[in-house]
TORDOBA-148493 format. One record per residue (C-alpha): y, z, x. Coordinates in steps of 0.1 Angstrom, whole numbers, always signed. Each point is the difference from the previous one (the first is absolute). Layout:
REM TORDOBA-148493
     v     w     u
     Y     Z     X
...
END
This chain:
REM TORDOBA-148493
     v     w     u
 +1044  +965  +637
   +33   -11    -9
   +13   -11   -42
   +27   -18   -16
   +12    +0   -30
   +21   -28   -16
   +17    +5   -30
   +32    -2   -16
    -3   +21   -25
   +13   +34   +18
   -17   +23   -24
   -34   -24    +3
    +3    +2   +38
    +5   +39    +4
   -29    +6   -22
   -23   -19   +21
   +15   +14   +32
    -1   +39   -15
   -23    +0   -24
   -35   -11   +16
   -15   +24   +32
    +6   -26   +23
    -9   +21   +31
   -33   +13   -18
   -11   -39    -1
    +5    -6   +35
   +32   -13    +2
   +24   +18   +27
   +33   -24    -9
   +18   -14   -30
   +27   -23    -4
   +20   -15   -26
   +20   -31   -11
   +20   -12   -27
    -3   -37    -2
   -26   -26   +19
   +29   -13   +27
    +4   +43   +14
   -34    +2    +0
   -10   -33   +17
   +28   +14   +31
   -18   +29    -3
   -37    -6    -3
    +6   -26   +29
   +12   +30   +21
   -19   +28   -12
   -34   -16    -5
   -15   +17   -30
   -40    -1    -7
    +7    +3   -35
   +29   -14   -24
    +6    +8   -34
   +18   -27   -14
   +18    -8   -35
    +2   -30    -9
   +34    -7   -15
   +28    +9   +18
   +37   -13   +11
    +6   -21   +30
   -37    -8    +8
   -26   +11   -21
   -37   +10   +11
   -15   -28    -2
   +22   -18   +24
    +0   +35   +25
   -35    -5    +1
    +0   -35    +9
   +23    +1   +30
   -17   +35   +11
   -38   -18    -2
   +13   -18   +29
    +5   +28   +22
   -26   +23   -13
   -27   -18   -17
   -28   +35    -4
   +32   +21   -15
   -17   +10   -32
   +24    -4   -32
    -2   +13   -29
   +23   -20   -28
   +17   +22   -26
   +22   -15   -34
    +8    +4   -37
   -13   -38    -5
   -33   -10   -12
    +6   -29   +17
   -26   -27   +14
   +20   -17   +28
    +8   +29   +10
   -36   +12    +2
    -9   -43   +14
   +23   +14   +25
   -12   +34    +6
   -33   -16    +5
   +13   -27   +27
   +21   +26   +16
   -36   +21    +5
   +15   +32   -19
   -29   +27    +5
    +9    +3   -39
   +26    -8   -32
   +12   +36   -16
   +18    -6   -36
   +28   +24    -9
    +9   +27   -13
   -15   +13   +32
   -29   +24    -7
    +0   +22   +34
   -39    +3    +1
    -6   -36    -2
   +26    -2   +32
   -17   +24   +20
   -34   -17    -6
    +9   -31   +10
   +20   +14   +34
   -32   +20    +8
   -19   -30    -1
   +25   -23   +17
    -2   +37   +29
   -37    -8    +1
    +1   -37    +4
   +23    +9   +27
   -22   +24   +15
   -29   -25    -1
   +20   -27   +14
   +12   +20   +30
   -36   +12    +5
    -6   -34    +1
   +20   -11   +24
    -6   +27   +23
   -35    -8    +1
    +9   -38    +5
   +23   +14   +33
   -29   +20   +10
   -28   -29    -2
   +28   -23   +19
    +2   +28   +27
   -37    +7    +8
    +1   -41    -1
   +28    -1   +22
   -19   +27   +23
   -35   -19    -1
   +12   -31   +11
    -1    +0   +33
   -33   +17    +1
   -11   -31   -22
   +14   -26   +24
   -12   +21   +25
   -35    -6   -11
    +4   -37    -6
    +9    -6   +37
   -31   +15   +14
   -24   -19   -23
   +22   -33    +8
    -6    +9   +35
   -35    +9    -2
   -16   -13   -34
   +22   -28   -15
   -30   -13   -16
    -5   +35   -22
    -2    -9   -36
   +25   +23    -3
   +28   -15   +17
   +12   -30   -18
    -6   +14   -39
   +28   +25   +20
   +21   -24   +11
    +6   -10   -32
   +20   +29    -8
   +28   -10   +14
   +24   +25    -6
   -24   +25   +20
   -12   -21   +28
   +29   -25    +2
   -23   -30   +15
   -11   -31   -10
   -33    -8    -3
    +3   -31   +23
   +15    -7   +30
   +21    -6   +28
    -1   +41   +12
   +12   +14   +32
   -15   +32   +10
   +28   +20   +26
   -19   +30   +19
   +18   +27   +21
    -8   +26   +22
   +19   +34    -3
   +10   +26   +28
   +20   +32    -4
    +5   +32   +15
   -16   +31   -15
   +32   +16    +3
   +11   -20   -25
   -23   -10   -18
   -38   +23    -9
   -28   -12   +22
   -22    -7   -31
    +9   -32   -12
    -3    +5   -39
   +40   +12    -6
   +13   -25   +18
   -21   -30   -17
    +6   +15   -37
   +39    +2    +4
    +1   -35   +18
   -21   -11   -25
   +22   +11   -27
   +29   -12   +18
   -16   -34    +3
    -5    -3   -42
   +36   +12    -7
   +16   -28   +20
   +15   -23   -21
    -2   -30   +31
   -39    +8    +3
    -4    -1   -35
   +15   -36    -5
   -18   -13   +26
   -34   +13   -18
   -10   +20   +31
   -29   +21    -6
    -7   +29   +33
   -24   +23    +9
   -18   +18   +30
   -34   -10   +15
   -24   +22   +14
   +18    -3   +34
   +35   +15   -13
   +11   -39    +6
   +25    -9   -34
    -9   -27   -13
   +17   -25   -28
   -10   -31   -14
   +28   -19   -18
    -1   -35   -18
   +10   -32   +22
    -3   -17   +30
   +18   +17   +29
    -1   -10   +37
   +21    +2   +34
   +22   -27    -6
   +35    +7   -19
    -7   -30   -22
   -35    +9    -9
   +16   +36   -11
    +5   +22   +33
   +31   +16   -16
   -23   +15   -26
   -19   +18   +19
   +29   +10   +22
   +14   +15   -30
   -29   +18    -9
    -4   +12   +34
   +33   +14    -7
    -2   +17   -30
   -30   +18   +15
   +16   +15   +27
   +30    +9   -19
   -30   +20   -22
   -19    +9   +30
   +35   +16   +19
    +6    +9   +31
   -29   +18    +8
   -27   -22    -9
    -5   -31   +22
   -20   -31   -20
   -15   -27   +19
    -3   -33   -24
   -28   -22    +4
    +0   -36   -26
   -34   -15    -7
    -3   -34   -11
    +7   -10   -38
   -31    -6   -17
    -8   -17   -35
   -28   +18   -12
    -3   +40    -7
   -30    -2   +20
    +8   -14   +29
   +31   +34    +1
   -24   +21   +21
    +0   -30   +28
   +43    +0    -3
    -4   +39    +5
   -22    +3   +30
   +31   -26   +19
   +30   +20   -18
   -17   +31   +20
    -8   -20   +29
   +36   -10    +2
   +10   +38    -6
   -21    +8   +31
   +17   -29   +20
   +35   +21    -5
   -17   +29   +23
   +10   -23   +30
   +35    -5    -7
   +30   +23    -5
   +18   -20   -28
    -6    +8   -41
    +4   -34    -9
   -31   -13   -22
   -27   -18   +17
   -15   -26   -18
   -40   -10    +5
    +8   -36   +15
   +14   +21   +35
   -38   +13    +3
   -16   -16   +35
   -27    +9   +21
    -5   +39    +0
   -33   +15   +21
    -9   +38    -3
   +10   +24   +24
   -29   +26   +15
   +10   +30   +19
    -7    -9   +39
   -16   +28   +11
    +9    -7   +43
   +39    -5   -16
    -4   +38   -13
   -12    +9   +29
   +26   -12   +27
   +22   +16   -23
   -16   +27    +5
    -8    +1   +38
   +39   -11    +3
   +12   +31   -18
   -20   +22   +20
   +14   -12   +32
   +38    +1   -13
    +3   -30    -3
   +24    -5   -33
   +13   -32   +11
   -28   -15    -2
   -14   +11   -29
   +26   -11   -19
    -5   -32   +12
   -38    -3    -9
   +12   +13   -35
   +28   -25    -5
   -31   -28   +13
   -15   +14   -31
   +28    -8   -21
    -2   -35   +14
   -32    -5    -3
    +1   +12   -35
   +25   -25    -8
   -22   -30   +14
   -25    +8   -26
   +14    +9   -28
   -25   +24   -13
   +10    +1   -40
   -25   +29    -1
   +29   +24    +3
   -25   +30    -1
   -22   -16   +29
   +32    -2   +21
   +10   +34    -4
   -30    +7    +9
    +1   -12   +36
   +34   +20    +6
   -16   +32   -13
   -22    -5   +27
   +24    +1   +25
   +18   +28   -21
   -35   +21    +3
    -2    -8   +40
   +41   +12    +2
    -7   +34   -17
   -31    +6   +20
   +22    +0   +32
   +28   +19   -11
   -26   +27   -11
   -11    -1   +39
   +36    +8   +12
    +6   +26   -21
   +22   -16   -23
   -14    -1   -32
   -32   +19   -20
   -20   -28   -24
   -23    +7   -28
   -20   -23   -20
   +20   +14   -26
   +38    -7   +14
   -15   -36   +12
   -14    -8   -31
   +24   +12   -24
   +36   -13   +17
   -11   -26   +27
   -19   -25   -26
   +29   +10   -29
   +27   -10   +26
   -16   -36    +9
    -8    -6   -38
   +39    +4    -7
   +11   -25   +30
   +14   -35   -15
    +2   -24   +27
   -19    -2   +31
   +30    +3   +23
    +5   +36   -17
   -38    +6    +7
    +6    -5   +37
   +29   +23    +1
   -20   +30   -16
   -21    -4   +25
   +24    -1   +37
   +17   +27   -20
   -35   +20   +13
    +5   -12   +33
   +36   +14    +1
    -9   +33    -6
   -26    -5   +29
   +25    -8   +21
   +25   +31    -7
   -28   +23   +10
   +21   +17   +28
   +36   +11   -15
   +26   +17   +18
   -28   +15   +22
   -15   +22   -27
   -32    -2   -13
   -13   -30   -20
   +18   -11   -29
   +25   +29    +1
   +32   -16    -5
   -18   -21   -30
   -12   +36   -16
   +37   +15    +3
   +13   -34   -18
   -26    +5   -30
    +6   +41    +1
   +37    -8    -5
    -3   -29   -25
   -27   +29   -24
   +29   +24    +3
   +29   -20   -11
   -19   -18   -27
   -29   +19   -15
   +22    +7   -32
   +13   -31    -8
    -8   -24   -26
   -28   -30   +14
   -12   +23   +32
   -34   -14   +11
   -20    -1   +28
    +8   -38    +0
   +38    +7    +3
   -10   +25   +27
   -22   -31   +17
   +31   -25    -7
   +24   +22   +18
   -20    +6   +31
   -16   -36    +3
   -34    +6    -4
   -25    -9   -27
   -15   +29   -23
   -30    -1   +17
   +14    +4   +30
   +28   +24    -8
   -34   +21   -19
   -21    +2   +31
   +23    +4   +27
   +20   +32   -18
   -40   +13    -6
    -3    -3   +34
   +31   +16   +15
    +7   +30   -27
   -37    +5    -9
    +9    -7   -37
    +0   -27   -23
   +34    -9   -11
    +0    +9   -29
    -9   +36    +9
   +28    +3   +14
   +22   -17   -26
   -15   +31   -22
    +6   +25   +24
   +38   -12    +4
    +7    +3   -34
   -18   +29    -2
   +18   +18   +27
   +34   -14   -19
    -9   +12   -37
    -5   +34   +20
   +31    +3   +15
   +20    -8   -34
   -20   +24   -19
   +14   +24   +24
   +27    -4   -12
    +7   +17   -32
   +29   -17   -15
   -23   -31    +2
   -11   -15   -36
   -31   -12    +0
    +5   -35   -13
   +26    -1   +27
   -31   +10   +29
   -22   -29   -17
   +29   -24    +0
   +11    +6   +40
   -38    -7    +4
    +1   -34   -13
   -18   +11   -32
   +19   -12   -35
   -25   +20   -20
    +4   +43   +11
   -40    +3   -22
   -13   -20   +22
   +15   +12   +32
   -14   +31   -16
   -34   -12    +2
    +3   -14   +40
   +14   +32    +9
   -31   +19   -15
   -25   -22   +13
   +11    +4   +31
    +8   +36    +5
   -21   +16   -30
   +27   +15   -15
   +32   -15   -25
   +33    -2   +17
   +17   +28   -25
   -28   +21   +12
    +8   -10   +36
   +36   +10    -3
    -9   +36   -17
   -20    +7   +32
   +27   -11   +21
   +26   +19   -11
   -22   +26    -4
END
C-alpha cells in the first residue's frame, strides 16, 4: 500500500515519515509533500490509498487538496492533521469524508492507530470489491447457460409458471414479457478436423460468443441449443422476408453469426413467423427449423424465411432403385449408375423431404449396395464397425444435398479406377496414400481425413479399401510408420529426445514417451541403450 504525507512543517513531516514502522503496518511506499498544490500533482500521479494531510499550509491548504483530489479518487482514505481546534475545518473534514480529524501536537500512537484502521478499511474494501468482480464473473459465465435454458422451455413449455416471473428479470433474460418475437433457428455442420465430433465445446464457446456481442445484445437476442444441436434465438419484434418489414435485421444477424461461427462451421438460417404471444413461440420454432431444413436444397447461406415453405412429401428409400444400382455396378456399368444416382438427386429435389435424416437415409442405402460390390472385386474389406462408425458420421457432416450426391459418385470413381497401369486393383491409389503417410505423418493437422482429401475418397472408403489391400487398418500403419521413424532417430546418438518426439509430430516428448512404450514395451531411452549396445 502506498502513503503520503503532507506537511510543511519539515521537522513534522520527517517525523511521520521516520519515526512510525511504516513497513511493519503494511505499507511498502511513502511519499511526501510540502504544501496541498505538490501534493495534489502528485497524488494525482502517484495514487496513494492513504494521505496524511495538514490542514494549513501555503499555496493550497488541505482542505482544498482534498476537494479537488475527491474528484479523482473518491475511496482515498484521509486522514486530516492541524494545530486548530477548529469546527469548519472539522464541517469540512466531515464533507470531505476524512476517515478521521487528528489535533496537534501530533501524538505518533494516535497516528498509527488511525492509519492501521484506514489499512484495514482498505483491506476490507478491496476484499469487497474482489468479491463484487468475482460474483459479476460467475454471472458473466452463467448467462448463457441461463438463456440457454429459457429457449428450450420457450420452445417446449412457454406456458411453465416459471417462464414469465423470469422474464421479468430483464437484465438476465433480456425479453419482454409480450410480444411481437421472432424465433431464428439454424442448423450447423463442421468438420471434425476442425472442430471435436461431440458437439458440447463448440455450443458453449458459440454460446459465449453469442452473449459477448455487443450487436446481439442490443437487439435483446436470447440463443440456445435444442435437443437436435439446431441454435436457436428468440429476439423481440416482428421480422419477415421483406426489407421493409425488417429483412436487413436478420441479414445482419446472419452475419454476425458466421463471423462467430468462422470459416469452419457452416450455419443454415431458418425464420419462423413473428408471433404475439410466448405461447404460441414453440409453433414460430417448428417453421424457423423447417425453414433451416429447406437450406439442405440449396447451396447459398442466405437466410430463408418460413413464407418460402411449399409443398414438401417424404422421401422412402426405393428398394428396385438400390437395386439397379446395384445390378449396374456389377456389370460395369459406371455410366449408368451415375445416372440412376443423379435421378435420385432429382427426385429428391421434386419432394423436398425436410426430414433431412430420412433423406440421407435413402443415399446410405445406395452407399451400403456401393461398398458391398467393391468388397466383391477385391477392392475394399467392410466391417460393421468401419460402416458404422465413418459412413453414417460422413453423411451426418454433408450440408447441402448437391454435396450429398458428390460423396456418393465419389464411390463410384474409385469403382471405376479398379484396373491401374495394369497392376493389381487399386495399386496406383495405395502408392498415392503410402507416399502422402510418408511425407506428412509429422506434421501439424495429419488425419486420416487429410489423407482421404488428398486422394479423393471419403474416410470410409479410404478405411476399407487400404484394410483391404495392405491387410491393416490405417491406422496400424500410421503407428508402425512412426514407429519405424522414432527407431531410426534413436539410432542415432546425437539425437535429443525432445528433438525424436518433435520430427514425429509430437509437441509434448512425455507423451511420445508414453506411445513409444505402448507400442513396443519398452521407453525410447531404454530403446537407444540397447541399440547402441
Amino acid at each position: 500500500m502506498k502513503l503520503l504525507i503532507v506537511e510543511d512543517e519539515i521537522r513534522t513531516r520527517e517525523l511521520l515519515r521516520t519515526y512510525i514502522p511504516w513497513e511493519e503496518l503494511g505499507i511498502g511506499e511513502v511519499d511526501t509533500a510540502r504544501n496541498g498544490q505538490l501534493a495534489l500533482e502528485r497524488a494525482l500521479d502517484w495514487r496513494p490509498d492513504i494521505i496524511l494531510c495538514d490542514v494549513r499550509m501555503p499555496k493550497m491548504s488541505g482542505i482544498d487538496f482534498a476537494r479537488h483530489y475527491r474528484e479523482a479518487d473518491p475511496n482515498c482514505k484521509i486522514i486530516f492533521l492541524s494545530g486548530f481546534s477548529d469546527k469548519e475545518y472539522l464541517k469540512s473534514a466531515i464533507h470531505l469524508k476524512a476517515l478521521t480529524y487528528l489535533e496537534k501536537p501530533i501524538i505518533l500512537g494516535e497516528v498509527r492507530a488511525s492509519v492501521e484502521t484506514a489499512i484495514q478499511l482498505c483491506g476490507e474494501e478491496s476484499r469487497k470489491k474482489e468479491e463484487e468482480i468475482q460474483l459479476q464473473a460467475d454471472i458473466d459465465r452463467s448467462l448463457p447457460y441461463l438463456r440457454q435454458e429459457m429457449v428450450k422451455k420457450l420452445i417446449n413449455y412457454p406456458a411453465s409458471p416459471h417462464v414469465e416471473p423470469a422474464l421479468r428479470s430483464q437484465d438476465t433474460f433480456l425479453l419482454p414479457l409480450h410480444g411481437p418475437y421472432t424465433v431464428i433457428a439454424a442448423n450447423l455442420y463442421w468438420n471434425p478436423v476442425d472442430h471435436p465430433e461431440d458437439p458440447t465445446p463448440v455450443h458453449d464457446w458459440m454460446l459465449d460468443a453469442i452473449n459477448r456481442e455487443s450487436q446481439l445484445l442490443s437487439l435483446k437476442v436470447i440463443a440456445g441449443f435444442d435437443s437436435f444441436n439446431r441454435l436457436v434465438l428468440v429476439l423481440p419484434g416482428e421480422y419477415r422476408s421483406a426489407y421493409r418489414s425488417g429483412r436487413e435485421t436478420i441479414e445482419q444477424i446472419a452475419t454476425i453469426l458466421s463471423g462467430i461461427a468462422g470459416a469452419t462451421i457452416e450455419l443454415k438460417l431458418g425464420i419462423g413467423e413473428p408471433v404475439m404471444e410466448l405461447t404460441s413461440i414453440p409453433a414460430s420454432y417448428k417453421l424457423a427449423s423447417l425453414a433451416s431444413s429447406l437450406q439442405y436444397y440449396y447451396n447459398h447461406a442466405n437466410p430463408i424465411f418460413s413464407d418460402t415453405l411449399g409443398g414438401h412429401e417424404p422421401l422412402l428409400t426405393n428398394w428396385e432403385e438400390v437395386r439397379r444400382l446395384r445390378d449396374q455396378l456389377r456389370r460395369g456399368e459406371m455410366e449408368a449408375g451415375r445416372r440412376t444416382l443423379k435421378q435420385w438427386t432429382s427426385y429428391a429435389r421434386t419432394r423436398m423431404d425436410l426430414d433431412i435424416v430420412r433423406l440421407k437415409d435413402t443415399y446410405f442405402q445406395f452407399l451400403l449396395a456401393i461398398m458391398e460390390i467393391a468388397v466383391q472385386l477385391g477392392l475394399a474389406e467392410l466391417s460393421e464397425d468401419t460402416e458404422r462408425r465413418y459412413m453414417w458420421k460422413e453423411i451426418d457432416r454433408i450440408s447441402s444435398l448437391s454435396a450429398l450426391e458428390q460423396y456418393v459418385l465419389t464411390f463410384l470413381d474409385l469403382l471405376d479406377e479398379r484396373q491401374e497401369e495394369g497392376n493389381s486393383p487399386g495399386s496406383g491409389k495405395m502408392r498415392d496414400i503410402d507416399r502422402y503417410i510418408h511425407a506428412h505423418f509429422h506434421l501439424k493437422g495429419f488425419t486420416i481425413k487429410s489423407i482421404a482429401d488428398h486422394v479423393g475418397l471419403s474416410e470410409t472408403y479410404l478405411c476399407a479399401f487400404f484394410k483391404k489391400q495392405r491387410g491393416q487398418t490405417i491406422k496400424e500403419f500410421i503407428t508402425e510408420t512412426r514407429m519405424n521413424k522414432a527407431k531410426e532417430l534413436l539410432r542415432e546418438s546425437n539425437v535429443k529426445l525432445f528433438e525424436v518426439a518433435l520430427n514425429l509430430g509430437f509437441t509434448d516428448a512425455n507423451y511420445f514417451t508414453t506411445f513409444f512404450k505402448r507400442c513396443e514395451g519398452i521407453t525410447p531411452s531404454e530403446y537407444r541403450e540397447r541399440a547402441v549396445k
